[in-house]
N, C-alpha and C positions, 0 to 999 in steps of 0.2 A: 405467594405462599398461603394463601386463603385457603385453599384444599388442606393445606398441611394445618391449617388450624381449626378447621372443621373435621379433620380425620384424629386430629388430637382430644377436641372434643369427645368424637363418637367414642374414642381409646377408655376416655373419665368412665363413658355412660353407661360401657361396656364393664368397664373395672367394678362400677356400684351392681350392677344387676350381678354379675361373677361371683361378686363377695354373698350375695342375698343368696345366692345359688348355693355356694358351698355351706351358707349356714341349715339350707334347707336339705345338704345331704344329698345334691346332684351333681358331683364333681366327677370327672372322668374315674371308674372306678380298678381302672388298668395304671399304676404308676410306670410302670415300662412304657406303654403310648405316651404319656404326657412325659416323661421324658426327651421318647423321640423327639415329640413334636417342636419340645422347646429349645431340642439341639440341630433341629433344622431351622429355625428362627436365628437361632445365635449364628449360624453359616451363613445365612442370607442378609443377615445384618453385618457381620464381617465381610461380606464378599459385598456391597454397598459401600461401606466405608473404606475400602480398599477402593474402591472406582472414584468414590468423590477425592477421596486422599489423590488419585493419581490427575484427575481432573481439574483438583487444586493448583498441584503442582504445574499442571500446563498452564495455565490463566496465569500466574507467577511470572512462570519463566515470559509468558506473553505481555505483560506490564511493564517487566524489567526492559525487553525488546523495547517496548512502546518508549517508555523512559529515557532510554537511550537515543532510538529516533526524535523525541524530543528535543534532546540537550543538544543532537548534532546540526538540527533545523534551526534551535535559538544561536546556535553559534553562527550558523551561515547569515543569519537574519542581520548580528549582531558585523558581521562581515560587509554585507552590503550594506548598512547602514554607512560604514566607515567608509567605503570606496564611494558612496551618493554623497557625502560630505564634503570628500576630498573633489570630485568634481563639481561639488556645487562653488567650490572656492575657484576651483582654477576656472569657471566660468564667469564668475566675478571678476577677476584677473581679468578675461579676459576683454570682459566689459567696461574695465576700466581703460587699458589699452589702447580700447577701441575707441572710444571717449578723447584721447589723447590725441590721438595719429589723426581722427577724425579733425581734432578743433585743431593740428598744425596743418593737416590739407588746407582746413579754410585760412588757416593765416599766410600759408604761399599763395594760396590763388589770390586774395585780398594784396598783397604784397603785388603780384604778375597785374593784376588789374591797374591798380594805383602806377605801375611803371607804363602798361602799356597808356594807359589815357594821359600820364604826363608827355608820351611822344607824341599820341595822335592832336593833344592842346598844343605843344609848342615842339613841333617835328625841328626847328633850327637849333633848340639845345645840341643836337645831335650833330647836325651838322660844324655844331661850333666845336665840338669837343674835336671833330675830325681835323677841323682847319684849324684848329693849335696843333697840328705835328708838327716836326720841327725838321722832317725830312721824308721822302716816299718810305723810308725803310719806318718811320717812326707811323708812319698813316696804315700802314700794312698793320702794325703791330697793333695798334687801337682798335683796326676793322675788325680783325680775329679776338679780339679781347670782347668786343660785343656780341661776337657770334659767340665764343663759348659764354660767356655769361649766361645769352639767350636759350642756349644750349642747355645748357646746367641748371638752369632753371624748369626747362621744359622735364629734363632728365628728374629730379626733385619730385616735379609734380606725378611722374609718371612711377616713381619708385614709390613715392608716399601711397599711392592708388593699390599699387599692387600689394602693399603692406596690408592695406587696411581690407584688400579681398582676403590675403592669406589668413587674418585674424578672424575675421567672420566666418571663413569655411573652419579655422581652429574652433571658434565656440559652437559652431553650428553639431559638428564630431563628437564634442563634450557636451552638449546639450544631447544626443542623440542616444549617448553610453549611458549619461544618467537617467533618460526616459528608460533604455532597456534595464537597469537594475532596478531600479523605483517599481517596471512590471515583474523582476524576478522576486525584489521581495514583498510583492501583493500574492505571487504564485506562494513565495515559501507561508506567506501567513496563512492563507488559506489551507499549507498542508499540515501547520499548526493545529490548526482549529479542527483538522479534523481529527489530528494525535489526540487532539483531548476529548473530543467528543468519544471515539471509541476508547480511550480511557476509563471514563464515565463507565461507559457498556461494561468493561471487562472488571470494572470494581463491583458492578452492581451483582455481576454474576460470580465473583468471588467472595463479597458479603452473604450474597445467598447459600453460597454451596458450605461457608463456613457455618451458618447456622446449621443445614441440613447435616454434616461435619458433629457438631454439638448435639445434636438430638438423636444422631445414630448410638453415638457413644453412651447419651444418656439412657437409651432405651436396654444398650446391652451390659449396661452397668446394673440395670434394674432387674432386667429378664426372669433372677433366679426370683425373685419375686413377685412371680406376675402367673395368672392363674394359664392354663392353658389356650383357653379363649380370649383372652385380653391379651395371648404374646400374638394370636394366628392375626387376630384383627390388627394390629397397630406393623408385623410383617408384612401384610396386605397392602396398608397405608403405604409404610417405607418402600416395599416394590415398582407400588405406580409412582411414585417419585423417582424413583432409580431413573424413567425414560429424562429424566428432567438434566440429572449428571450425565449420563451419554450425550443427548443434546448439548451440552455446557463444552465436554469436550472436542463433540466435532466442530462446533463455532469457532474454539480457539486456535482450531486448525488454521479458518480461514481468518482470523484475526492477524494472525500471522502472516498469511498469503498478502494481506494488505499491506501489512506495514512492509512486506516484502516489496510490492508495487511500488509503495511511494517512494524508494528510492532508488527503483532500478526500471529505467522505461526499454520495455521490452521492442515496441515499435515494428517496426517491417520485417518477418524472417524469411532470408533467401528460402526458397522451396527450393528440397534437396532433391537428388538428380533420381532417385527412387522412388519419388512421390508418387501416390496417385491423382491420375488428370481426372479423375469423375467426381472421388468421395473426397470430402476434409478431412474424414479418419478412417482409419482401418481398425480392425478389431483388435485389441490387445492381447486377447487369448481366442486364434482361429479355429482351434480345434474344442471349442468351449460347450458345453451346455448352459445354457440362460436358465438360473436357477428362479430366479425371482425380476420381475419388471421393475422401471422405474414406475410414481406414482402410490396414490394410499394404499395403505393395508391394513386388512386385520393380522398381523403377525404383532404380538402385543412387545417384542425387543426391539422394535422401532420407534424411534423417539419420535415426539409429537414436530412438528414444519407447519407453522401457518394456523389454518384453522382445524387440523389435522390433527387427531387424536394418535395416528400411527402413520407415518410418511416413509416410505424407503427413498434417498436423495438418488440413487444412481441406480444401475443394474448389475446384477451379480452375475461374474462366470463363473463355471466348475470346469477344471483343468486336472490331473491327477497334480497330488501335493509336489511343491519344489518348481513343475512345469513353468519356463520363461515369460514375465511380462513384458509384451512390446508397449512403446510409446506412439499412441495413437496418433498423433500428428508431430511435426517441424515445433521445437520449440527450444526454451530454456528451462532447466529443473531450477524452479524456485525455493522447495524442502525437500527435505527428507528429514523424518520426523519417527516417534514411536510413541507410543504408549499405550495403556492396560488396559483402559477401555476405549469405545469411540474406534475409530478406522486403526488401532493398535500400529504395526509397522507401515507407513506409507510413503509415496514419494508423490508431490505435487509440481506440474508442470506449466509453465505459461508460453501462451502460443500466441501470435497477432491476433487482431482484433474483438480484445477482451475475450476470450476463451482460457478457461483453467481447466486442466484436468486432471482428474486426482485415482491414482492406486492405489487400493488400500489392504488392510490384512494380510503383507505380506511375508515371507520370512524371512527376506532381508532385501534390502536395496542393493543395486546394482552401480548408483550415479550417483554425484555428489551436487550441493548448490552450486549454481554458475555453468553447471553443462551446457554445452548447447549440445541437442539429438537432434535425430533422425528420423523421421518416420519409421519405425520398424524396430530401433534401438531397445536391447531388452536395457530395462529399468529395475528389474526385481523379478524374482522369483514366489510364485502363488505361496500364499501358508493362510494360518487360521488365528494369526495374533488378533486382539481387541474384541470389540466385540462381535464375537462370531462362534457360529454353533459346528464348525466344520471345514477344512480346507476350499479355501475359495475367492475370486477376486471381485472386490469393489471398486467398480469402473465409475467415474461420478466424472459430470461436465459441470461446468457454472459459467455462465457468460454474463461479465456484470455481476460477479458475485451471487448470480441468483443461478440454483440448481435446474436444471431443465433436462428434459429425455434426449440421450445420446442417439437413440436407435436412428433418428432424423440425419445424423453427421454421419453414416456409418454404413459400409456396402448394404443393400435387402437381402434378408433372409433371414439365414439362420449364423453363426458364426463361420467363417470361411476365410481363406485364407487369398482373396479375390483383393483384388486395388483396382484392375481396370485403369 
């Protein structure tokens, strides 16, 4: 806001010289001119604070979204917590288990040991126990009594074994589910941090716009008091800030697109049986005139991008008004959105591999959020909502959230109606 308190300055220094002026009897000497002029001031200042009012309102409705994605992330977080807990227990469990089964292995084996080395030290116990039977039918029954014994101990040791495998592949599974939750909630915190980070953004540019908000109003509260030169110069000011509210509200477009993203992953789209095999995109309007390129300009209703006093993000087509927008590539519509100023009625699309694309100005949409299209799918119909001087479409790419020239994805030439 430095400019705006340097241009409020200039407004003072302007108002003291105006005052000297009208003392010395050089004040516009036509009151019908200086009326005009200051009832083209009061329009220009209403139709400003109608744009930042409608820009406001986006950035709002975009915090509330953000808020919301917020509360649903701390609940998942707040989810996995609880299910990392509950497995951090039953892996305790089951280490204790293990613990158990383990130290009665060693007390069978310790037990088998101690039996076998009292036979291999005094192998005639054995034989003495045989010859106290009291009959073949009674020596039979003693043989078989040592063989299951032998048996059933063997059987023990072999059951206890497979116990103690089954318990360790058990912890091993529950060790493995709480590694994957433990990295889902490092994933969710991380998409935490970013809710708040672009929180931050979207309050700083709602603090800002409500000051500029305050100072419109203060300026057209004042105006009927303001000489005719101190209204042209502080109109002046509030203009070239206008690029600032347009800017504020295409951002909140894609502020949106994000919080869009973070919880819907768009991933691999089948390419549909229409597609073109050469180009990624086709033109949305083929029968179009390229009104204006992407890249800087001097057209001064273009909001400043970058280091850029005037940027256009996308390229403009002229169709006659109403004429079909197609859906330049395979995707999912992630908006569909409106407002007064900024890209007015639009529908934004997301396609693999970080590509967004966005139609804008138009007069109405055709798709709702959660579509999946088609290459070719009309999406809307061309108009002249937001900020636009004339029926026409705003074709805008962004990959990686950053704007880039479409003409690269897009058959050569001129608009056509070619896929190849």
């Amino acid at each position: 806001m430095r400019a705006l308190v340097v241009a409020l300055a200039l407004a003072f220094l302007l108002l003291s010289a105006d005052r000297a002026a009208v003392t010395a009897g050089s004040s516009p000497s036509d009151p019908q001119q200086q009326l005009a002029i200051i009832a083209q001031v009061r329009a220009q200042l209403g139709s400003n604070l109608a744009d930042a009012l409608a820009a406001q309102q986006q950035l709002q409705q975009s915090l509330q979204a953000n808020a919301a994605q917020q509360a649903q992330v701390q609940r998942q977080i707040s989810d996995v917590n609880a299910r990392i807990a509950d497995l951090e227990q039953q892996i305790a469990d089951a280490q204790r288990r293990e613990a158990m089964l383990a130290h009665r292995i060693e007390t069978e084996r310790a037990q088998l040991r101690q039996l076998a080395r009292a036979v291999y030290e005094s192998p005639g116990s054995v034989l003495v126990v045989l010859a106290q039977s009291q009959s073949l039918s009674d020596l039979f029954t003693r043989v078989a009594d040592l063989n299951v014994a032998g048996s059933r101990a063997s059987e023990i040791k072999t059951s206890l074994a497979s116990d103690l495998v089954a318990l360790q592949e058990e912890r091993r599974k529950e060790q493995a589910a709480r590694d994957e939750q433990v990295a889902q909630r490092n994933l969710l915190s991380a998409q935490l941090s970013q809710l708040r980070s672009l929180q931050a953004q979207q309050e700083k540019s709602a603090a800002q716009l409500e000051q500029k908000i305050a100072e419109t109003r203060y300026e057209l509260a004042r105006l009927n008091r303001q000489s005719t030169q101190l209204s042209q110069a502080v109109a002046d000011m509030l203009q070239q800030q206008q690029d600032a509210i347009i800017a504020a509200a295409m951002q909140s477009v894609w502020a949106q697109l994000q919080l869009w993203l973070q919880s819907n992953n768009v991933g691999q789209i089948p390419t549909s049986a229409g597609h073109s095999t050469r180009y990624r995109f086709i033109w949305p309007e083929p029968n179009a005139q390229v009104s204006q390129p992407f890249g800087p300009t001097t057209l001064p209703f273009e909001p400043p991008y970058g280091s850029y006093a005037h940027f256009h993000t996308g390229i403009d087509l002229v169709e006659p008004f109403g004429s079909p927008v197609l859906a330049a590539d395979d995707g999912v519509v992630a908006l569909v959105g409106s407002s007064s100023s900024g890209y007015g009625n639009y529908v934004v699309i997301a396609h693999a591999g970080g590509l967004d694309t966005l139609y804008g100005h138009l007069s109405t949409a055709l798709v709702k959020v959660g579509q999946v299209v088609n290459q070719g799918t009309a999406v809307g119909l061309e108009g002249s909502t937001g900020n636009s001087t004339g029926a026409h479409l705003h074709f805008e790419l962004r990959v990686n959230q950053r704007p880039v020239d479409p003409r690269p994805y897009l058959p050569p030439g001129a608009p056509s109606t070619f896929k190849g």
